[in-house]
ROKOLDREN-162812 format. One line per field, with one value per residue: x, y, z of N, C-alpha, C in turn; residue number from 1. Coordinates in steps of 0.001 Angstrom, whole numbers, plus 500000, padded with zeros to 6 digits. Layout:
BEGIN
n_u	X / ...
n_v	Y / ...
n_w	Z / ...
ca_u	X / ...
ca_v	Y / ...
ca_w	Z / ...
c_u	X / ...
c_v	Y / ...
c_w	Z / ...
n	NUM / ...
***
This chain:
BEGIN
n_u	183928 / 183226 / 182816 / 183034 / 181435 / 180572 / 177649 / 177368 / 176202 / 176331 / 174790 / 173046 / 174219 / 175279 / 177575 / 179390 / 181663 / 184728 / 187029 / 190373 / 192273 / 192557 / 192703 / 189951 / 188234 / 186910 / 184631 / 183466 / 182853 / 180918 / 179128 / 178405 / 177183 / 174463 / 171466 / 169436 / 170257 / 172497 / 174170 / 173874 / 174662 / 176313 / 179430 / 181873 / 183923 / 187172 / 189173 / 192192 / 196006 / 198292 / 200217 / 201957 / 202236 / 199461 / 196579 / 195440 / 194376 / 192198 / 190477 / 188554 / 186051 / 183810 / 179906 / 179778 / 181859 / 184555 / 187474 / 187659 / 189654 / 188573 / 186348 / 184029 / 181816 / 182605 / 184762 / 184412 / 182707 / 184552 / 186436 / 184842 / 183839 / 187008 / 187008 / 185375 / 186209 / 188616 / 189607 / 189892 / 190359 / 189583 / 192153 / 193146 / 194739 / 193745 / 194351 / 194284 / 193545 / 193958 / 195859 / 196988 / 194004 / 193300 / 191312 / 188706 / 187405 / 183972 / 182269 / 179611 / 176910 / 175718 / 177967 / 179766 / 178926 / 180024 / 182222 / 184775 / 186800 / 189312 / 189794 / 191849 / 193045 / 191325 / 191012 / 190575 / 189820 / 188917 / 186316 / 183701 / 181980 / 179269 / 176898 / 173874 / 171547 / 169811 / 170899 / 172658 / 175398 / 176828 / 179733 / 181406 / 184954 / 186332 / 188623 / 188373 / 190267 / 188870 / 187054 / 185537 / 182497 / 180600 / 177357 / 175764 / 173021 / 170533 / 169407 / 167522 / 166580 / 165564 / 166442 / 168957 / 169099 / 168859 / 170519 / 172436 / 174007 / 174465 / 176288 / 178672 / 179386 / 180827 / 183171 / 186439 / 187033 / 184885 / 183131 / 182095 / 179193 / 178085 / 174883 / 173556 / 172081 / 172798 / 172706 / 171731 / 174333 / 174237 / 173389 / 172036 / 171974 / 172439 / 173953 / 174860 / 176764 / 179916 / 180354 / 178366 / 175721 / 172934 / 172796 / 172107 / 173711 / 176610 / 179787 / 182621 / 181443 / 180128 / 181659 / 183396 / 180905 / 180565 / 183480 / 182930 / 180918 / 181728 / 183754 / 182471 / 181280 / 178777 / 178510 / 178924 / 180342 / 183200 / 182281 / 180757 / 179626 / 176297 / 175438 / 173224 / 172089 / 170148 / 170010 / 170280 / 172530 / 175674 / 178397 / 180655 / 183633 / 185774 / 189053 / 190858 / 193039 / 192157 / 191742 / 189908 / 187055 / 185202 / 182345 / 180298 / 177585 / 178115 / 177136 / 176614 / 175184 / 173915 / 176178 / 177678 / 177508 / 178198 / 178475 / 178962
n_v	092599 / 090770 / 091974 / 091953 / 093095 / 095195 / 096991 / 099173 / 102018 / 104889 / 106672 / 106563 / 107899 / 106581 / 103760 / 102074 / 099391 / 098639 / 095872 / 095438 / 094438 / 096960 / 099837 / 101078 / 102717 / 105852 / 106322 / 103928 / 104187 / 106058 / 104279 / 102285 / 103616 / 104979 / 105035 / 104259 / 102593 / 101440 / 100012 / 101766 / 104442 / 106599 / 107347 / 105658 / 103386 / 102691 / 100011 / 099445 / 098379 / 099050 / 102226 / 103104 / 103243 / 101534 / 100139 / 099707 / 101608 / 103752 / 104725 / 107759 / 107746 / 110626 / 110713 / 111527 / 110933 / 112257 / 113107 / 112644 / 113697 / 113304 / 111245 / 111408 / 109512 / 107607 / 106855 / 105528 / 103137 / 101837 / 101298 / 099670 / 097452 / 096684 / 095394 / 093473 / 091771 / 091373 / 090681 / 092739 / 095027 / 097521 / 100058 / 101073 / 101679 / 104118 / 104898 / 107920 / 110241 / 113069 / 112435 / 110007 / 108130 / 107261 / 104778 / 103633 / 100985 / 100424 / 097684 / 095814 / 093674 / 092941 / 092967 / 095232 / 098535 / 101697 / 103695 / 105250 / 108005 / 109850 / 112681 / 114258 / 117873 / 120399 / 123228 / 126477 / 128946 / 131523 / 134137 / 133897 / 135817 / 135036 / 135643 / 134519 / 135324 / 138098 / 137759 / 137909 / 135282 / 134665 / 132676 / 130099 / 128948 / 126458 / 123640 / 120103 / 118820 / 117997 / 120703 / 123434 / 125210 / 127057 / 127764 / 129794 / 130087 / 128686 / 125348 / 124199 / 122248 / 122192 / 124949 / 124348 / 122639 / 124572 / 126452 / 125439 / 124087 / 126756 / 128060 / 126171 / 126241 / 128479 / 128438 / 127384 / 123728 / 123326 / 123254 / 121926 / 122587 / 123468 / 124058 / 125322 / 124988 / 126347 / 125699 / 125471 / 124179 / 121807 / 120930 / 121151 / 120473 / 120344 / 118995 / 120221 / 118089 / 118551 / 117748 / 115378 / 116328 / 116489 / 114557 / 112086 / 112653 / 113462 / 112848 / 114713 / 117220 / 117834 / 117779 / 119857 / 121900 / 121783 / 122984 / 125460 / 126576 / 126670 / 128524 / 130672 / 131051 / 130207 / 127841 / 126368 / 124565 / 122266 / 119028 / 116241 / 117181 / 116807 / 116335 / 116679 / 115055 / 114670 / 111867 / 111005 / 111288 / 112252 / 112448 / 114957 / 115608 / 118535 / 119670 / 122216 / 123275 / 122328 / 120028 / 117244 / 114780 / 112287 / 110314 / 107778 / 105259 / 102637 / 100692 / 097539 / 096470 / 094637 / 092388 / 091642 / 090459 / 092187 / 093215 / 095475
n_w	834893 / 837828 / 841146 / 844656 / 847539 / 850364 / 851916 / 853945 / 856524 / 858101 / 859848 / 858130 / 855982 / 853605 / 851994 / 849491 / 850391 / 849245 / 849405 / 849400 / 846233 / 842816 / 843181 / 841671 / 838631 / 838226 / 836995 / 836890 / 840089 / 840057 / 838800 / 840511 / 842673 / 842015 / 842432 / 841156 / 838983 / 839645 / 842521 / 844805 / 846517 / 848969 / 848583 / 847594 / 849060 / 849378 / 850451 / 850928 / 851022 / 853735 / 853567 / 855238 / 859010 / 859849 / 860013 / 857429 / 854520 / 853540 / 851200 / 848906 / 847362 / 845886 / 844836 / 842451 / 841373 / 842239 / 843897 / 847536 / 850648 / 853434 / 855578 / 858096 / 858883 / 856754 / 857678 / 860205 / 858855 / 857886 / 859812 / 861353 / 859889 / 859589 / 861867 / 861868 / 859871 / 860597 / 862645 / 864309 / 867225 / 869442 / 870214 / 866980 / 863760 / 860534 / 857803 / 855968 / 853108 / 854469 / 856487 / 859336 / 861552 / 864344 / 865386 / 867762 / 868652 / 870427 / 871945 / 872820 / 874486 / 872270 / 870297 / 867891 / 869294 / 868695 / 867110 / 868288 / 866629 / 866496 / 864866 / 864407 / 864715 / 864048 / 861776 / 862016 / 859280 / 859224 / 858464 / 855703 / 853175 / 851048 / 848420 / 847419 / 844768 / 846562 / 848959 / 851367 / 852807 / 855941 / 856391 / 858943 / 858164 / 857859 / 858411 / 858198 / 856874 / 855569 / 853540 / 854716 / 855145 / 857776 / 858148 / 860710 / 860878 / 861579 / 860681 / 858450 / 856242 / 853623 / 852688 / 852683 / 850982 / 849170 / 848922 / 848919 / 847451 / 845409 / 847128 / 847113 / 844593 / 844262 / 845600 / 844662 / 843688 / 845440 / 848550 / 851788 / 853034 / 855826 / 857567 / 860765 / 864045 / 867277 / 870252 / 874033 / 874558 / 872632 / 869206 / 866043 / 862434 / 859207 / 856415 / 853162 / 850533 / 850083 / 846221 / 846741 / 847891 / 849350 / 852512 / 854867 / 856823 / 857911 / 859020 / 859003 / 858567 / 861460 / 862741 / 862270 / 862494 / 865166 / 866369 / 865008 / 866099 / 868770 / 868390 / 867784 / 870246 / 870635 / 872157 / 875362 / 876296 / 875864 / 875649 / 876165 / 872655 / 871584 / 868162 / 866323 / 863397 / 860524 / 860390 / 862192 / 865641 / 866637 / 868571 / 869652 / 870250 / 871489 / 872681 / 873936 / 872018 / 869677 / 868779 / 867402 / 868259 / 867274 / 867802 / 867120 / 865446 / 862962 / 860849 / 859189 / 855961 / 853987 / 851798 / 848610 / 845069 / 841913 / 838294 / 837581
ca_u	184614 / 182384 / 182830 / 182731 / 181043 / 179811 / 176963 / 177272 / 176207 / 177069 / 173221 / 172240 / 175377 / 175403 / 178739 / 179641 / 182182 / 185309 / 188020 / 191341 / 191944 / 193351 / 191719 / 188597 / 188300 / 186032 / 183478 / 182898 / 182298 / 179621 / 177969 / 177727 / 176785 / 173623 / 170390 / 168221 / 170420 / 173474 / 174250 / 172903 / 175847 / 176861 / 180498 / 182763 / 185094 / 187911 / 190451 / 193551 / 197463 / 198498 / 200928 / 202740 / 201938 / 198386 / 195804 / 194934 / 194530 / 190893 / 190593 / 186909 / 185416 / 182003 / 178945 / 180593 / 183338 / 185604 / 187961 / 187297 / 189998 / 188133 / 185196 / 183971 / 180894 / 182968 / 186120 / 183537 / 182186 / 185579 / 186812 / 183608 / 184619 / 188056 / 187661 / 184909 / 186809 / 190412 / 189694 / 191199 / 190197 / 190553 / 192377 / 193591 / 195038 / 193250 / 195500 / 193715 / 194499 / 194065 / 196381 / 196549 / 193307 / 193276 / 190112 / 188769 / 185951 / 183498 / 181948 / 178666 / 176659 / 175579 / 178593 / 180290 / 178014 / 180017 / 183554 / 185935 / 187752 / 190367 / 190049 / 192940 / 192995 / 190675 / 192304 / 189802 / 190459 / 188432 / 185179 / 183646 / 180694 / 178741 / 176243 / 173197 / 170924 / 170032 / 170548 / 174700 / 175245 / 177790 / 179834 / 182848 / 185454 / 187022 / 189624 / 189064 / 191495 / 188802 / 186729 / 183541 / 181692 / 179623 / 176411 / 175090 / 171421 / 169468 / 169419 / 166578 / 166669 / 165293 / 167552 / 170546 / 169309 / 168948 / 172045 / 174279 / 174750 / 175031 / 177706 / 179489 / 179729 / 181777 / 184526 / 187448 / 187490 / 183968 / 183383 / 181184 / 178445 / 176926 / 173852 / 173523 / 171721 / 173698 / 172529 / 172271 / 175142 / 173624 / 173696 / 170967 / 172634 / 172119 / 175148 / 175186 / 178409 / 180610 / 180491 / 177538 / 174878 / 172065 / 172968 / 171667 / 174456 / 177958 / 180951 / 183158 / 180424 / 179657 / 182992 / 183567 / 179728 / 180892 / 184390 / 182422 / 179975 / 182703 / 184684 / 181732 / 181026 / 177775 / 178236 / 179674 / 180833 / 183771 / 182605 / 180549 / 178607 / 175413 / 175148 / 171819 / 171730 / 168942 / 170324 / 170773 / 173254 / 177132 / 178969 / 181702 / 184577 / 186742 / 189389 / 191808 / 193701 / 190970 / 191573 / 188365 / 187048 / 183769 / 181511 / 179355 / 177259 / 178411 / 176114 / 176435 / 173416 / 174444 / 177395 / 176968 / 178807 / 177985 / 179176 / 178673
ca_v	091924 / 090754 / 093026 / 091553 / 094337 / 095118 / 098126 / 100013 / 103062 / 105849 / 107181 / 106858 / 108051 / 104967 / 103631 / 100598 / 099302 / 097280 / 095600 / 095033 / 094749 / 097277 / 101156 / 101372 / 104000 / 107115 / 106133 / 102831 / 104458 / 106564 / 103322 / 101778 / 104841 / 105222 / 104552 / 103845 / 101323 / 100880 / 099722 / 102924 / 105288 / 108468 / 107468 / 104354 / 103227 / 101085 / 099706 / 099357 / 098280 / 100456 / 102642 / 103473 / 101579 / 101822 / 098524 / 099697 / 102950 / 104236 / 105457 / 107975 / 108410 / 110505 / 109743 / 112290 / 110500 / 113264 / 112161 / 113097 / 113676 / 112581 / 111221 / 110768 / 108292 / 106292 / 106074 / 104337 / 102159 / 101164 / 100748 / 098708 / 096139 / 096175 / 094456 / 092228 / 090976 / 091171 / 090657 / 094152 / 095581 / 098204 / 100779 / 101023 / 103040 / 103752 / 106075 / 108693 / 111288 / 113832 / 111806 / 108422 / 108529 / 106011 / 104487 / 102972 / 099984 / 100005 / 096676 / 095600 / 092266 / 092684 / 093464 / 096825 / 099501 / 102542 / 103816 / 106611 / 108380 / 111126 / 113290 / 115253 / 119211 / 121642 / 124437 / 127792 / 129470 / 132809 / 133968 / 133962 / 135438 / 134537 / 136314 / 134224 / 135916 / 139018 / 137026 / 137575 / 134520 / 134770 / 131735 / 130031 / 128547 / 125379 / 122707 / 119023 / 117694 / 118972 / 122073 / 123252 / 126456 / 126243 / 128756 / 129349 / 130967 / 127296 / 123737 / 124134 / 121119 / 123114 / 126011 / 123850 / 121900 / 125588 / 127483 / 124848 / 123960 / 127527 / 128135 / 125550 / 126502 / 129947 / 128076 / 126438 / 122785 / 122886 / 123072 / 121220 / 123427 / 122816 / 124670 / 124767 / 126392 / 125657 / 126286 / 124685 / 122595 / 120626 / 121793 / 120676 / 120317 / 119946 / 119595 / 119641 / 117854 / 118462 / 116005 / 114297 / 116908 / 116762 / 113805 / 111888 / 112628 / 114117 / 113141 / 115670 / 118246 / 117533 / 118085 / 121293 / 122697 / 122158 / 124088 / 126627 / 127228 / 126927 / 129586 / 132104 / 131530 / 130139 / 127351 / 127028 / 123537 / 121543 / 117607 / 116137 / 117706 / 116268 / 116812 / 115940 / 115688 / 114286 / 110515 / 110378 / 112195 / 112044 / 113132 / 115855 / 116772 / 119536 / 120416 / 123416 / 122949 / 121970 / 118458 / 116713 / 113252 / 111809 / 109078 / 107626 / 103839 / 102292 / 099722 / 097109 / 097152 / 093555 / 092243 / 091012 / 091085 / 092897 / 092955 / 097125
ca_w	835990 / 838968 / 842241 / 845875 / 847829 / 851252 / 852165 / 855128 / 856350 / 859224 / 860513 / 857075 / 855286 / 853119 / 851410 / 848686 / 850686 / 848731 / 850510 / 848557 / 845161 / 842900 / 843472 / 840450 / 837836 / 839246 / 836107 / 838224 / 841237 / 840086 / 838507 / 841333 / 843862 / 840947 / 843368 / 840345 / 837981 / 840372 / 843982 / 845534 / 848269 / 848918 / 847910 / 847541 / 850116 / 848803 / 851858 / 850633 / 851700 / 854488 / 853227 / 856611 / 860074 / 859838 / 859710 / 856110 / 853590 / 852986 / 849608 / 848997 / 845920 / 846061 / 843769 / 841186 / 840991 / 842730 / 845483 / 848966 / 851625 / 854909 / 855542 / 859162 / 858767 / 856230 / 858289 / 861077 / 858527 / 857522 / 861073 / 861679 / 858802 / 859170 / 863318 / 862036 / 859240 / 860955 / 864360 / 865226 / 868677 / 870674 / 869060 / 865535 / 862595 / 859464 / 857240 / 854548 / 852555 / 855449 / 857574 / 859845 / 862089 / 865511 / 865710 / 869443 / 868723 / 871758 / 872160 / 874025 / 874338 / 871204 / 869246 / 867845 / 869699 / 868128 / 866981 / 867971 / 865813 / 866472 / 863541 / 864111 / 864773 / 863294 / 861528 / 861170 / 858464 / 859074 / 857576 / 854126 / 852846 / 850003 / 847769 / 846342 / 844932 / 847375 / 850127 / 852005 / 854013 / 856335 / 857128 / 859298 / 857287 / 858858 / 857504 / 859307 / 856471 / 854226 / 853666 / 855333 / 854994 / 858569 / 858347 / 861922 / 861399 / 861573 / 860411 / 857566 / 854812 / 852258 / 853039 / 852473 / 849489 / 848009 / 849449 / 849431 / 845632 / 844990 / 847446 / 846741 / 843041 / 844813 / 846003 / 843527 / 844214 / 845990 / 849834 / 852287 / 853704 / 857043 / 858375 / 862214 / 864870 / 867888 / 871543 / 874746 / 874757 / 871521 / 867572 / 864852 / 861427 / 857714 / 855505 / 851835 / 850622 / 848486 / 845601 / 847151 / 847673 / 850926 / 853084 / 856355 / 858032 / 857708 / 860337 / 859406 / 858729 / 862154 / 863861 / 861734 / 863028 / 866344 / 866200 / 864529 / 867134 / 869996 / 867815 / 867708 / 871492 / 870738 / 872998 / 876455 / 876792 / 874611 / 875551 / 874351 / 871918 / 871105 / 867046 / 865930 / 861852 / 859910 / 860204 / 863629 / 866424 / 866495 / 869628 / 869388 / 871632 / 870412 / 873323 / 873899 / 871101 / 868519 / 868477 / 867823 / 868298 / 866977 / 868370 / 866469 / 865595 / 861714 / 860709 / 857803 / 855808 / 853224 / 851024 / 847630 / 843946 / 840923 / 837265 / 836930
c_u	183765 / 183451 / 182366 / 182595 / 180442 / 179248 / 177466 / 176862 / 176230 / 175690 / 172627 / 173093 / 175843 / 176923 / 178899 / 181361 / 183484 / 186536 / 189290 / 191069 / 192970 / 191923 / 190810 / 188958 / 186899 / 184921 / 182647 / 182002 / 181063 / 178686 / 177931 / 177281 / 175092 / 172391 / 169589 / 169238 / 172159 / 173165 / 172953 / 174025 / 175724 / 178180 / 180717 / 184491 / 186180 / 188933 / 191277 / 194929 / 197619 / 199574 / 202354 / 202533 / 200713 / 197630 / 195409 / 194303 / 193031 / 191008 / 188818 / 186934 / 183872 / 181059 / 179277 / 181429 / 184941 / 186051 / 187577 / 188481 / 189932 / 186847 / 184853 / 182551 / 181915 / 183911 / 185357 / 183146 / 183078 / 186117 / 185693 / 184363 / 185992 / 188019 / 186520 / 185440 / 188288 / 190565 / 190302 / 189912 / 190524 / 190874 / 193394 / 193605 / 194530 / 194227 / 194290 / 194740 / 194853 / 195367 / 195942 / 195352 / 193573 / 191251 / 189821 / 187347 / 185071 / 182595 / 180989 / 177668 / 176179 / 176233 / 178923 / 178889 / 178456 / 181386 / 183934 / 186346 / 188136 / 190378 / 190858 / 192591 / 192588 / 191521 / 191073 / 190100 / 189845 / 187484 / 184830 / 182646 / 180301 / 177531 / 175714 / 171971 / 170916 / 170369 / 172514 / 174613 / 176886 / 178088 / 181396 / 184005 / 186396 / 187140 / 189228 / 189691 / 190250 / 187811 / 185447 / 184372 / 180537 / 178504 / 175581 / 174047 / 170734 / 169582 / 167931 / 166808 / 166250 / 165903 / 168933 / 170612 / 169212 / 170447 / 173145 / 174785 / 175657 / 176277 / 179085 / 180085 / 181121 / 183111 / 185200 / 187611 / 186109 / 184157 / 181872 / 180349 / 177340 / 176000 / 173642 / 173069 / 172488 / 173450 / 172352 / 172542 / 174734 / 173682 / 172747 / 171671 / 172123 / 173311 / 174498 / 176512 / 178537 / 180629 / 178864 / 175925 / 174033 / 172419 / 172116 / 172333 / 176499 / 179344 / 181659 / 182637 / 180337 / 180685 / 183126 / 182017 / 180198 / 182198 / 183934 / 181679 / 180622 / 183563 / 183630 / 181021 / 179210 / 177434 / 178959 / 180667 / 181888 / 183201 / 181977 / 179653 / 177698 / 175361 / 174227 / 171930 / 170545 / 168670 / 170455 / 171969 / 174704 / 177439 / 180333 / 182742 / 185815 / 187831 / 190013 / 192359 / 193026 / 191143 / 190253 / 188245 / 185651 / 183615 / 180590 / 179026 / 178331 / 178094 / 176377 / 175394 / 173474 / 175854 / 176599 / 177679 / 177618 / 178774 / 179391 / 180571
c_v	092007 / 091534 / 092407 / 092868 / 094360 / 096766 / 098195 / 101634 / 103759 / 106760 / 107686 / 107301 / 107022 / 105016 / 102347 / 101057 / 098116 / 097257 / 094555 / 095098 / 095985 / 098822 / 101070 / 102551 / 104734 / 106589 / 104817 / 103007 / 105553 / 105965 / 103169 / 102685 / 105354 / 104389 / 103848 / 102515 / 101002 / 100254 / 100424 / 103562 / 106832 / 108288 / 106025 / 104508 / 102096 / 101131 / 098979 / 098938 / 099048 / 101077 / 103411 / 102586 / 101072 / 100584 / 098498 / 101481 / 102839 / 104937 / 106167 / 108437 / 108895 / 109885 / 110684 / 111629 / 111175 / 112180 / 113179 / 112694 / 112422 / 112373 / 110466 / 109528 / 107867 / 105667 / 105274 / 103372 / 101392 / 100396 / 099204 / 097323 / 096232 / 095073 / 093464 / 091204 / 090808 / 091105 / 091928 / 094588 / 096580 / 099223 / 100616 / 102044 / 102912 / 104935 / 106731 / 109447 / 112671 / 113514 / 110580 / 109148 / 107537 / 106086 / 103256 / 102124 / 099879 / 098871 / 096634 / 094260 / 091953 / 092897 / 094676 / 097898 / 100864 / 102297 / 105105 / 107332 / 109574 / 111548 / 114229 / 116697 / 119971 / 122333 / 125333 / 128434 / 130922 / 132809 / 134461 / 134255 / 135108 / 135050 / 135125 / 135177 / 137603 / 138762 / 137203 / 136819 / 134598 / 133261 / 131436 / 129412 / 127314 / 123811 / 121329 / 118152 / 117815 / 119963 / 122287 / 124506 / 126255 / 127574 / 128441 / 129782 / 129701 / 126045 / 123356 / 122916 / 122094 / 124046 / 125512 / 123488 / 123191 / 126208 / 126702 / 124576 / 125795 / 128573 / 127610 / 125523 / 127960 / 129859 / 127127 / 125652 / 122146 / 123272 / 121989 / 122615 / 123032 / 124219 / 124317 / 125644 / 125090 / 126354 / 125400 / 123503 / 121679 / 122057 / 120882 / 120902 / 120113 / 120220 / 119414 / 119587 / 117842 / 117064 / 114952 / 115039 / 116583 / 114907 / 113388 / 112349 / 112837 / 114214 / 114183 / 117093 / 118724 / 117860 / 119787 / 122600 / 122562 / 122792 / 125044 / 127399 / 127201 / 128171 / 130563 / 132041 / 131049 / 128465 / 127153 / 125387 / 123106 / 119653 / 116832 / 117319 / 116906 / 116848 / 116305 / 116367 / 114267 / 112494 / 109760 / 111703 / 111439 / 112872 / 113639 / 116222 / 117478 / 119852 / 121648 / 123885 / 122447 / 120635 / 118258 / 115157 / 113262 / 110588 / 108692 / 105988 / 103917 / 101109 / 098868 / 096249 / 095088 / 093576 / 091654 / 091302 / 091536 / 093414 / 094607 / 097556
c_w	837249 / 840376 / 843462 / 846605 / 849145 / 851649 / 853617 / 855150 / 858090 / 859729 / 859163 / 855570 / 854531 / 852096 / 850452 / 849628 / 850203 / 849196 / 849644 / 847405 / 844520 / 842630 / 841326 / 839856 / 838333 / 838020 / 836905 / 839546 / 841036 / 839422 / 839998 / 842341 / 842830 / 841739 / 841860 / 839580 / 838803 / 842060 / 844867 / 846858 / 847837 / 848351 / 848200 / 848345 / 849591 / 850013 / 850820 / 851558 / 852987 / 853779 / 854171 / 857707 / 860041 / 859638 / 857825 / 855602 / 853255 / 851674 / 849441 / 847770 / 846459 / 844636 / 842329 / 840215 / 841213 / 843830 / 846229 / 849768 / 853165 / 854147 / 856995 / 858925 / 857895 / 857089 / 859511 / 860292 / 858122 / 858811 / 861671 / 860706 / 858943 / 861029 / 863176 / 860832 / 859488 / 862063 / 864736 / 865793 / 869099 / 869758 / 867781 / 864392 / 861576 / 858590 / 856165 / 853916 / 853629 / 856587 / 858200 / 860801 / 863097 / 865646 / 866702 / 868964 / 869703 / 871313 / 873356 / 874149 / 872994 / 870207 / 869359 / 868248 / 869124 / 867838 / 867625 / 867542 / 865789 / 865219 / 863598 / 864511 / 864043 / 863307 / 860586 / 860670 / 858009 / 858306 / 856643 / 854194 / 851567 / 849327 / 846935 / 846297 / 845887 / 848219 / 850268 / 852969 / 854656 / 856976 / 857519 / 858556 / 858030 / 858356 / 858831 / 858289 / 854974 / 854247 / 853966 / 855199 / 856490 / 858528 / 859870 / 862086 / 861031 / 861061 / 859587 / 856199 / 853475 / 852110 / 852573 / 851271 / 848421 / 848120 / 849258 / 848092 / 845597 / 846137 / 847313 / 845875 / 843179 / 844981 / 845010 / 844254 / 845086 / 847576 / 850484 / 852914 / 854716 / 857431 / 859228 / 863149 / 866210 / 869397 / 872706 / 874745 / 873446 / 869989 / 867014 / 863404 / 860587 / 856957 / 853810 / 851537 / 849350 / 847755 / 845536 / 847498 / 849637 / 851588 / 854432 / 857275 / 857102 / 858526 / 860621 / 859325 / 860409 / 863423 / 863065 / 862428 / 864726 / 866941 / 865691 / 865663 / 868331 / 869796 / 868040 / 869105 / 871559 / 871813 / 874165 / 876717 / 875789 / 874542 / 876417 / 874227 / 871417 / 868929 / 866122 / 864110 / 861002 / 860421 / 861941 / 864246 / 866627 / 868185 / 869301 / 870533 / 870850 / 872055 / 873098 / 872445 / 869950 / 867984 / 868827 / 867682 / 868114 / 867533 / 867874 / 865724 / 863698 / 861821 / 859094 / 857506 / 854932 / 852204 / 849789 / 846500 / 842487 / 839759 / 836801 / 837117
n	1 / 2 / 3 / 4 / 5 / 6 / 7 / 8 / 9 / 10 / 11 / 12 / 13 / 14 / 15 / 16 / 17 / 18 / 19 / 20 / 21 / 22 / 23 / 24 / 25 / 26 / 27 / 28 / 29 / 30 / 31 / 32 / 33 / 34 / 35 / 36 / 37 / 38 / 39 / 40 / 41 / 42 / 43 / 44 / 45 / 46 / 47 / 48 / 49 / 50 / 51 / 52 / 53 / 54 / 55 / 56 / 57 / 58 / 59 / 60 / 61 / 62 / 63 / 64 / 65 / 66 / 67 / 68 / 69 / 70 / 71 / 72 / 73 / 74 / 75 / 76 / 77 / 78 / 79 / 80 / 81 / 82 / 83 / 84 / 85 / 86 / 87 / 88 / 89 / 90 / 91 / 92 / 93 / 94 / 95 / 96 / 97 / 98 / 99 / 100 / 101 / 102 / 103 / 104 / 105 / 106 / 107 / 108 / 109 / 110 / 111 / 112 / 113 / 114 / 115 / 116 / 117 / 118 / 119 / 120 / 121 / 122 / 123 / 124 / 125 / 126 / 127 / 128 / 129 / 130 / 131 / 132 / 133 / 134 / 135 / 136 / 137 / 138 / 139 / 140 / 141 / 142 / 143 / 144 / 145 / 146 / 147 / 148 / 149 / 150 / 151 / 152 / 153 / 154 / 155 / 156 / 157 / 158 / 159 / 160 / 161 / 162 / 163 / 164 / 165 / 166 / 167 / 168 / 169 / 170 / 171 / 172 / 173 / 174 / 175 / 176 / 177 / 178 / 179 / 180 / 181 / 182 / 183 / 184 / 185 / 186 / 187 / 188 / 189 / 190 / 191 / 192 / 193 / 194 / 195 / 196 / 197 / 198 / 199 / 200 / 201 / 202 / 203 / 204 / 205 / 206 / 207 / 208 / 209 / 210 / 211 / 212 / 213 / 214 / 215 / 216 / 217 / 218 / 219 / 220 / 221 / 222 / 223 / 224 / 225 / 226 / 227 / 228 / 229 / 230 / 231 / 232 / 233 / 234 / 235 / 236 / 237 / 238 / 239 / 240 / 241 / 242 / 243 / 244 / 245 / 246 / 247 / 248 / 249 / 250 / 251 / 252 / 253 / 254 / 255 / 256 / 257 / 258 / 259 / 260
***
């Protein structure tokens, strides 16, 4: 059955993006997320009904074929396509499994310049360590709707693509694991994600590394946060109350159909 499809991606965070329809079987979504003989994403975004007031229901599959909660780069790339294919403006509801999100379109002569998106209230959940090898890493533990592990001794790529499988294997269900060194006022990042492994870029990685490093006092400001990760930089504001909001571009890359 042919597949109407549109790419996008979130500072590199790439997505098969499908819009209506009825939700795919998870074997699907890790054809087409298959760089070498599929599409090529980090996960599959299907927009759906709304199921409450909301402009429309995000649905995430990663390249596993696991579901995913949240996902801040997708919910921008969704928001992005849902106000150039529905005229919606301004702000607007996208519903997940985490909860509804409001997402704010900014607009500039050339079109959508970034999105918004209220991701709801961090909820720290105290810290974990982890034993690979000889090596005890100590890290923060912090829910944005879904689970991060945030390690704060640096922002090493190779460090993550080793540490982060085998932490992730620790926790039932998986977690996300961000690496972050985090000092004036700005944070450097590397997540490996659950499901999906070393990424460009990680939204809610990205909000979770910066409640982490506001929690351990390692930085002085709440807003913004600069959060520089491989793909590009996200802006963070966490206030009082650990509500956070991301800022960040979502770019679509082409559309196109496919029989996989």
């Amino acid at each position: 059955m042919s597949l109407h499809f549109w790419k996008y991606h979130g500072l590199g965070n790439d997505f098969v993006v499908v819009d209506g329809g009825d939700l795919m079987a998870p074997a699907r979504a890790v054809a087409l997320c298959d760089r070498r003989r599929g599409v090529g994403a980090d996960g599959v975004l299907t927009i759906l009904p709304a199921r409450g007031d909301g402009a429309a229901y995000m649905h995430i599959y990663n390249p596993d074929g696991s579901v995913a909660a949240m996902c801040g780069n997708g919910i921008r790339c969704v928001a992005r396509h849902l106000s150039e294919t529905r005229a919606l403006d301004g702000d607007f509801v996208v519903e997940t499994d985490s909860g509804p999100r409001t997402c704010t379109v900014h607009r500039g002569a050339g079109g959508v310049e970034a999105i918004t998106v209220d991701m709801g209230r961090a909820r720290i959940e105290g810290t974990q360590e982890f034993v690979v090898g000889a090596e005890r890493i100590r890290s923060l533990r912090v829910s944005m709707g879904n689970p991060h592990a945030v390690v704060l001794d640096g922002a090493d790529p190779a460090r993550a693509g080793t540490l982060g499988p085998a932490i992730e294997a620790q926790v039932p269900g998986g977690v996300n694991v961000g690496f972050a060194r985090a000092g004036d006022g700005e944070i450097d990042l590397v997540v490996w994600e659950r499901g999906a492994g070393l990424t460009e870029a990680c939204g809610t990685g990205a909000c979770a590394a910066a409640v982490a490093a506001l929690h351990e006092g390692r930085l002085g400001r709440r807003t913004p946060i600069p959060v520089r990760l491989p793909g590009g930089t996200l802006e963070i504001s966490v206030d009082d109350e650990l509500s956070v909001r991301m800022k960040g571009p979502a770019e679509r890359v082409f559309e196109g159909d496919t029989s996989l």
